[in-house]
RODO-2510 file (C-alpha; in nm, 4 decimals, decimal comma):
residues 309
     n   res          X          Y          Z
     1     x     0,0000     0,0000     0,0000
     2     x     0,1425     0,3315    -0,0608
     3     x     0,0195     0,6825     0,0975
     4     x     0,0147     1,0427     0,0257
     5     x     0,0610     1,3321     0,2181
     6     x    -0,1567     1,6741     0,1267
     7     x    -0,0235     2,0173     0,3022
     8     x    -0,1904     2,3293     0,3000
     9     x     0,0606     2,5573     0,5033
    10     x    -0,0022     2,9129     0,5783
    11     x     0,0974     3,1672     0,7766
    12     x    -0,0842     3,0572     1,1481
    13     x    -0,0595     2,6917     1,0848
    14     x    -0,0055     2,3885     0,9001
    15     x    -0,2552     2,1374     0,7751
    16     x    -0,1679     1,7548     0,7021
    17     x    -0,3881     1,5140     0,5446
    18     x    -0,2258     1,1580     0,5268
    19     x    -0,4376     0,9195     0,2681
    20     x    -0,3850     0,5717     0,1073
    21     x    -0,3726     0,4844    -0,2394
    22     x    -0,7401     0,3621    -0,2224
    23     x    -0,8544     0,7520    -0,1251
    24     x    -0,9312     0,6620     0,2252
    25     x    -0,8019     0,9327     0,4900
    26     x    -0,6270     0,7904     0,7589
    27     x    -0,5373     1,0851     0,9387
    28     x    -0,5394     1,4523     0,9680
    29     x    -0,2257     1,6666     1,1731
    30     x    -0,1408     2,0541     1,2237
    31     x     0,1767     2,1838     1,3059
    32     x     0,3072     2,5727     1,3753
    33     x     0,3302     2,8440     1,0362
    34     x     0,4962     2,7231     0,7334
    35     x     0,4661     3,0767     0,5290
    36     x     0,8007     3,0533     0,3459
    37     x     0,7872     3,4620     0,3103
    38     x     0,7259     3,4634     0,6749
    39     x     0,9309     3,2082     0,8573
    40     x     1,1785     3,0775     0,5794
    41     x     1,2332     2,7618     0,3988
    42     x     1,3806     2,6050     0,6336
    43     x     1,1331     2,6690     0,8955
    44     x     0,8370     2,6046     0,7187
    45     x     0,9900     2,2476     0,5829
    46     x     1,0416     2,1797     0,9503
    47     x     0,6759     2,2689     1,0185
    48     x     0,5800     2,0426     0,7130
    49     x     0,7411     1,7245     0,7993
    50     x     0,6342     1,8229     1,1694
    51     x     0,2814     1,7716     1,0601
    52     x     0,3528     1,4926     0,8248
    53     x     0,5514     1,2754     1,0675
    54     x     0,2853     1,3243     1,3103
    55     x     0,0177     1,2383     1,0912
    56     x     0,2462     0,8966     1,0060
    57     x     0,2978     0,8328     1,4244
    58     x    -0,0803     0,8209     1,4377
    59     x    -0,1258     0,4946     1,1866
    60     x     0,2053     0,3869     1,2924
    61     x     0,3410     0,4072     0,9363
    62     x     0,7051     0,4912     0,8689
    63     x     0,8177     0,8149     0,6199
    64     x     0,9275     0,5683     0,3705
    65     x     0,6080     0,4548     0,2749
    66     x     0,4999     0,7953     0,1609
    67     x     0,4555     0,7923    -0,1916
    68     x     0,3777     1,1510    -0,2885
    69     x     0,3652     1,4856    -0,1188
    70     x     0,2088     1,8111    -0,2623
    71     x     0,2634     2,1149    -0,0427
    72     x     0,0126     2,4290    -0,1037
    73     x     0,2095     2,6780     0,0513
    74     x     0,1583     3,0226     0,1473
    75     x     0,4305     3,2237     0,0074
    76     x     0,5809     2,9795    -0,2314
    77     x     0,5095     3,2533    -0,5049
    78     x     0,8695     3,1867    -0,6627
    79     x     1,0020     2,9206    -0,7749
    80     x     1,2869     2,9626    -0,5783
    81     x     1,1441     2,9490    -0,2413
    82     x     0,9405     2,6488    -0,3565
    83     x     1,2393     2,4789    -0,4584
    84     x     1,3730     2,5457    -0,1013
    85     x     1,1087     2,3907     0,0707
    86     x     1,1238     2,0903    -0,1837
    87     x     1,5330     2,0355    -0,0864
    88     x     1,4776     2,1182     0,2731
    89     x     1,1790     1,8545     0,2805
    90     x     1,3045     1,5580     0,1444
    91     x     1,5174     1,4387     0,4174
    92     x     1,2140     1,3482     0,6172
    93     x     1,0584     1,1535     0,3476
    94     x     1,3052     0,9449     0,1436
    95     x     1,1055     0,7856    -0,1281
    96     x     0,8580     1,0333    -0,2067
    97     x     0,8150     1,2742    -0,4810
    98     x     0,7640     1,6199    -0,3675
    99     x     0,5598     1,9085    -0,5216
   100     x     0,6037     2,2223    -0,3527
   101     x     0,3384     2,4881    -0,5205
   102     x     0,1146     2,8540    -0,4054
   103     x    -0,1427     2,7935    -0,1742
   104     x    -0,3770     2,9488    -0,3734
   105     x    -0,3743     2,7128    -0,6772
   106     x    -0,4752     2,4711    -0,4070
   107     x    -0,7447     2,6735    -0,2542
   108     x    -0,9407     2,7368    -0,5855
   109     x    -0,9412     2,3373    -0,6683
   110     x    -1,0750     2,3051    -0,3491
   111     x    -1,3572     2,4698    -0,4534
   112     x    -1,4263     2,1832    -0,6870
   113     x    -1,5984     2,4103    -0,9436
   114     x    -1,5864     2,5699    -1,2813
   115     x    -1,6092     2,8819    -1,3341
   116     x    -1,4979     2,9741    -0,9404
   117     x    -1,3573     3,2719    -0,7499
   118     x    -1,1929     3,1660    -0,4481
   119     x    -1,1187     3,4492    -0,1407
   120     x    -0,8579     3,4293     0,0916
   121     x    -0,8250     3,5992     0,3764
   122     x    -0,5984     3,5250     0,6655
   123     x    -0,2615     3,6121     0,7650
   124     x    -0,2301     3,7334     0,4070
   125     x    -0,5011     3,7769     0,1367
   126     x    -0,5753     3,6965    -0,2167
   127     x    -0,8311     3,6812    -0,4774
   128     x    -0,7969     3,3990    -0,7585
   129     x    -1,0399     3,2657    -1,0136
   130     x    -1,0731     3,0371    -1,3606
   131     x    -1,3287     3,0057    -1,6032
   132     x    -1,1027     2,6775    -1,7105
   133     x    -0,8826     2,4396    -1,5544
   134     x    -0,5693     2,6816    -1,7316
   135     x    -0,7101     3,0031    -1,7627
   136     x    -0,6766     3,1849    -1,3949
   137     x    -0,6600     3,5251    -1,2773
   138     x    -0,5438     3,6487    -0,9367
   139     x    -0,5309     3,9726    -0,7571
   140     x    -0,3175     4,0509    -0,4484
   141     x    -0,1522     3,8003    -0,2867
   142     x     0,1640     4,0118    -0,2938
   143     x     0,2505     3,9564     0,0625
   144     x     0,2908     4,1878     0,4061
   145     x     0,5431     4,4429     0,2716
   146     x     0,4334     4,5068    -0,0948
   147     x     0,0396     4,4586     0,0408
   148     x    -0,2170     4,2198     0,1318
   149     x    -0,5422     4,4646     0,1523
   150     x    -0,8158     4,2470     0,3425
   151     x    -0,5659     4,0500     0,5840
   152     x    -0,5672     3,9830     0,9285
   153     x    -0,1875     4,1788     0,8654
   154     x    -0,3511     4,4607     0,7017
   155     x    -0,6400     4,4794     0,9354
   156     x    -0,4262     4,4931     1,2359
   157     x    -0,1431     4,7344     1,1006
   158     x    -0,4411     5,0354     1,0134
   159     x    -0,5366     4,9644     1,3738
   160     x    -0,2587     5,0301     1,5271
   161     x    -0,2365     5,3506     1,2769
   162     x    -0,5345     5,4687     1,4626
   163     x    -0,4154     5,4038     1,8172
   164     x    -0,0752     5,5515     1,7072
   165     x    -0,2878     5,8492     1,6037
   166     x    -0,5218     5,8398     1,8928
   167     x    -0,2135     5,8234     2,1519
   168     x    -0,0409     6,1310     1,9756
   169     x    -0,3758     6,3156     2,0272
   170     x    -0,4197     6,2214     2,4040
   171     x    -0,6890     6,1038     2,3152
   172     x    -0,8682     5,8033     2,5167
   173     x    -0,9236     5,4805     2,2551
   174     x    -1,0671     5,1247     2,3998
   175     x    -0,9335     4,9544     2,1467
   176     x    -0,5346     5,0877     2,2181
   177     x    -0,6315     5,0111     2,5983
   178     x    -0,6904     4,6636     2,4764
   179     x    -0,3591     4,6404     2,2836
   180     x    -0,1763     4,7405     2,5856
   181     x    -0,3112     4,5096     2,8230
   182     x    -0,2704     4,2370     2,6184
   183     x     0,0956     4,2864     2,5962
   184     x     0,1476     4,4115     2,8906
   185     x     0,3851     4,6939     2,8030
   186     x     0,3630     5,0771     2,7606
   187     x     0,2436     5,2187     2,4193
   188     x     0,6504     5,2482     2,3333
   189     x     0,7317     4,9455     2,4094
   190     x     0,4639     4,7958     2,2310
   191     x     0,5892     5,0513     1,8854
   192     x     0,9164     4,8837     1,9662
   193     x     0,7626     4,5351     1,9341
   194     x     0,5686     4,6814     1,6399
   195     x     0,9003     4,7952     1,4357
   196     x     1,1097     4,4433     1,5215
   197     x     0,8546     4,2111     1,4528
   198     x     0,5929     4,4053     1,2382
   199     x     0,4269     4,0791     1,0476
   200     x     0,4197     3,8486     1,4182
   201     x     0,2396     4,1779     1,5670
   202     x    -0,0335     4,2586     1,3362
   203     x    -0,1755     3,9464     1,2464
   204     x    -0,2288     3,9316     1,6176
   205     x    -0,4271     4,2758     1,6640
   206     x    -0,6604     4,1280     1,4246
   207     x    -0,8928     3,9647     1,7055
   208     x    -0,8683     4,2438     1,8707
   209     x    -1,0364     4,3999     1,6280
   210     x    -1,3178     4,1523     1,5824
   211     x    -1,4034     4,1332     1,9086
   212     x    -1,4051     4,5164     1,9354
   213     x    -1,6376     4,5441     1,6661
   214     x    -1,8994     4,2801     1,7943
   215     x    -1,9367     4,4705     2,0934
   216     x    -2,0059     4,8034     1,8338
   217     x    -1,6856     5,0142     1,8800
   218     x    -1,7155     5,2379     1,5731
   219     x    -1,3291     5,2431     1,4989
   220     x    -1,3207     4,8993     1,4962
   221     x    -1,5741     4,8460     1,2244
   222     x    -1,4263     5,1094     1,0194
   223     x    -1,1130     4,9009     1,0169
   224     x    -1,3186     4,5823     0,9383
   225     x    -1,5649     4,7844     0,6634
   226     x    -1,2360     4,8875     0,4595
   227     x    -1,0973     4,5324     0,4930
   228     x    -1,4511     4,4233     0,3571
   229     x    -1,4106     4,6989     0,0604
   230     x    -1,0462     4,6018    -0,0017
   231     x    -1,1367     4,2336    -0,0517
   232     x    -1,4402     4,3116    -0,2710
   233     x    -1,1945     4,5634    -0,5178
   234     x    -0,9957     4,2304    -0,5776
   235     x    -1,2645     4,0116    -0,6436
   236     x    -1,3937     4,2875    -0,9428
   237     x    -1,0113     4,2945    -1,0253
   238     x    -1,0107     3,8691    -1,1103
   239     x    -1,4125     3,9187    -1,2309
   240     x    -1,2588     4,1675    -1,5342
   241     x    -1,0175     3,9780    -1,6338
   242     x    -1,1874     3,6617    -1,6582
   243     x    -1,4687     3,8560    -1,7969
   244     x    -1,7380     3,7138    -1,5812
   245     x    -1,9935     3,9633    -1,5400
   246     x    -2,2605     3,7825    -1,7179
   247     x    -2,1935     3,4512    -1,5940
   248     x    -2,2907     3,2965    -1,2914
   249     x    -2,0138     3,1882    -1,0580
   250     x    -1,9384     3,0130    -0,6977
   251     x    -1,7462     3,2712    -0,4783
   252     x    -1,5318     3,0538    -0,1624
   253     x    -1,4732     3,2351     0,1436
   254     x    -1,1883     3,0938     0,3545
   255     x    -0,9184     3,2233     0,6152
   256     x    -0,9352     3,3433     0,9806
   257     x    -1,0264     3,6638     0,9333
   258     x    -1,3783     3,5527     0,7235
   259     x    -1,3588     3,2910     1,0413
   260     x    -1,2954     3,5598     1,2987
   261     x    -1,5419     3,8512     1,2274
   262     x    -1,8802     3,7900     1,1809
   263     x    -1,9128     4,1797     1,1322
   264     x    -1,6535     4,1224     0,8281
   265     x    -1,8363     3,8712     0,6579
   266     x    -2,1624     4,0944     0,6752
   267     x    -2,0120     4,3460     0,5151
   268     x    -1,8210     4,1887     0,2305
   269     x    -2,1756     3,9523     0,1688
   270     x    -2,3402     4,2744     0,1579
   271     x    -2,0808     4,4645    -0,0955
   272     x    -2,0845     4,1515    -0,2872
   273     x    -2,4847     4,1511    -0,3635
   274     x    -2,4305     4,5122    -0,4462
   275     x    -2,1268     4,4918    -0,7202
   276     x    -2,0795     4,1295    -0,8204
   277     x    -2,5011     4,0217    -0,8118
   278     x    -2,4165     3,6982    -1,0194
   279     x    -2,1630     3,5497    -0,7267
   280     x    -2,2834     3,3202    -0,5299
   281     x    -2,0936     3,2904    -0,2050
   282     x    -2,0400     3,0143     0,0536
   283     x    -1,7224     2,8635     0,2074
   284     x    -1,5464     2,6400     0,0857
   285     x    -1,6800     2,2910     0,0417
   286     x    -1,3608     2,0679     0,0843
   287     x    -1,0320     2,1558     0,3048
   288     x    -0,7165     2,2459     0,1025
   289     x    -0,4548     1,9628     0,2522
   290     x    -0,7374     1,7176     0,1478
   291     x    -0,7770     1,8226    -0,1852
   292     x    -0,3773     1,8273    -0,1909
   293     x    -0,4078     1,4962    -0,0706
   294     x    -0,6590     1,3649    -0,3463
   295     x    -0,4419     1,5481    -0,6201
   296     x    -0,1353     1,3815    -0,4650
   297     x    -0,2986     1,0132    -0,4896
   298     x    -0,4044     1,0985    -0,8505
   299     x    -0,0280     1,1341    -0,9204
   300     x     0,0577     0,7948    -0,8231
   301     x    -0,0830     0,6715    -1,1766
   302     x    -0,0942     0,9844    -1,4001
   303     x     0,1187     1,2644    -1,4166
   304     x    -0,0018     1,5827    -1,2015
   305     x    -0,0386     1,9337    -1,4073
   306     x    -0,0626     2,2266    -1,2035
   307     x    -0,0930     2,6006    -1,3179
   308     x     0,1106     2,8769    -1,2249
   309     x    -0,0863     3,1565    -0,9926
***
């Protein structure tokens, strides 16, 4: 019997699925981030055969059975740092043939649709959609420094904007209060952590955010609204250039920050019905390590073609 392994590695965490060659799952795994912009190649192959071994402990199957691995990583943009991973990887799993490609390829088969839009929003964000299996078009996705409009990053660095702003003015803000207290340091100290570690930080201020905005603080939904707006610019971006505005698609909605603001998700379903009426939204229907996992199986017997994001 020979198994696969499916990753979908992003910038919080790493998903495993482990399957057989008869399509059966026999066992799911996370591990810590894996973003190769983020962490590194060497760090996020340690965080993929952290998941993968684990996954193999569980079925007590050793790394040489593994037949096939294909990696949708977060990141993995260039070929380069997919390469990397690839080198970096093999170690831990001697027999297998590795595939190291963008998350977001992954994400959109996931959807298991044609034509599709898929929307990510997490850590980082992205907009990609096909109207074939080869003809794609993606927005964003450029990562923390060039932009990510609509990410839990971006969300939580135009919040701390504000608070910056706010503390300059003297100016009482909950929301900076809550910062503060959760890192238990002065509003300095906390621009110090800010400046040293600037994609660790945000991301976490996201929540923050969420939670602010459930319980109606009117800067916080601000923040969210524009990350709603942001989102829905890039989804009219991938709409024009597949020319889909008379065709009827499936929209996916998937990250933590759809997950982690129910004020968010309002807002973008609402923007949505008002600029792209022929989208039809939902999340999406299958997780991305096990459709890496079902594309990894296929392999076994035929060979695997991917497109370029």
């Amino acid at each position: 019997m020979r198994y696969v392994l499916g990753f979908d590695g992003g910038g919080t965490k790493t998903e495993c699925v482990l399957m057989d060659e008869t399509g059966a799952i026999l066992a799911r795994s996370r591990s810590g981030a894996s973003n190769v912009v983020n962490v590194g190649a060497e760090a996020a192959a340690a965080a993929l055969a952290e998941a993968g071994l684990e996954a193999l402990r569980s079925v007590a199957r050793p790394p040489s059975d593994v037949a096939c691995i294909l990696v949708g990583l977060s990141g993995a943009g260039e070929p380069r740092a997919r390469w990397d991973v690839q080198e970096k990887l093999k170690p831990s799993f001697p027999n297998a043939t590795i595939l190291v490609t963008s998350d977001l390829i992954l994400t959109l088969g996931a959807t298991g649709k044609i034509p599709s839009v898929v929307v990510i929003a997490g850590t980082g964000s992205a907009v990609l959609g096909r109207t074939s299996p080869l003809k794609l078009a993606r927005a964003g996705g450029f990562g923390p420094i060039i932009g990510d409009p609509g990410s839990a990053n971006d969300i939580g660095r135009k919040a701390v904007a504000r608070c910056f702003q706010k503390f300059l003015n003297n100016e009482k803000f909950p929301l900076a209060d809550e910062i503060l207290r959760t890192f238990d340091c002065t509003w300095s100290q906390f621009v110090d952590h800010v400046r040293a570690q600037p994609t660790v930080i945000f991301p976490k201020i996201f929540p923050m955010v969420a939670n602010a905005a459930e319980s109606g603080d009117m800067a916080a939904r601000a923040v969210l609204s524009m990350a709603a707006v942001n989102l829905i610019e890039q989804v009219r971006e991938v709409v024009d250039q597949l020319q889909m505005h008379n065709t009827k698609f499936f929209l996916a909605k998937t990250g933590g920050v759809f997950d982690g603001s129910a004020f968010l998700n309002e807002q973008f379903d609402l923007l949505l019905r008002k600029t792209v009426p022929n989208a039809r939204p939902g999340p999406l229907p299958r997780p991305v390590a096990e459709s890496a996992a079902e594309l990894a199986r296929h392999a076994l017997t035929s060979p695997l073609q991917i497109p370029e994001s």
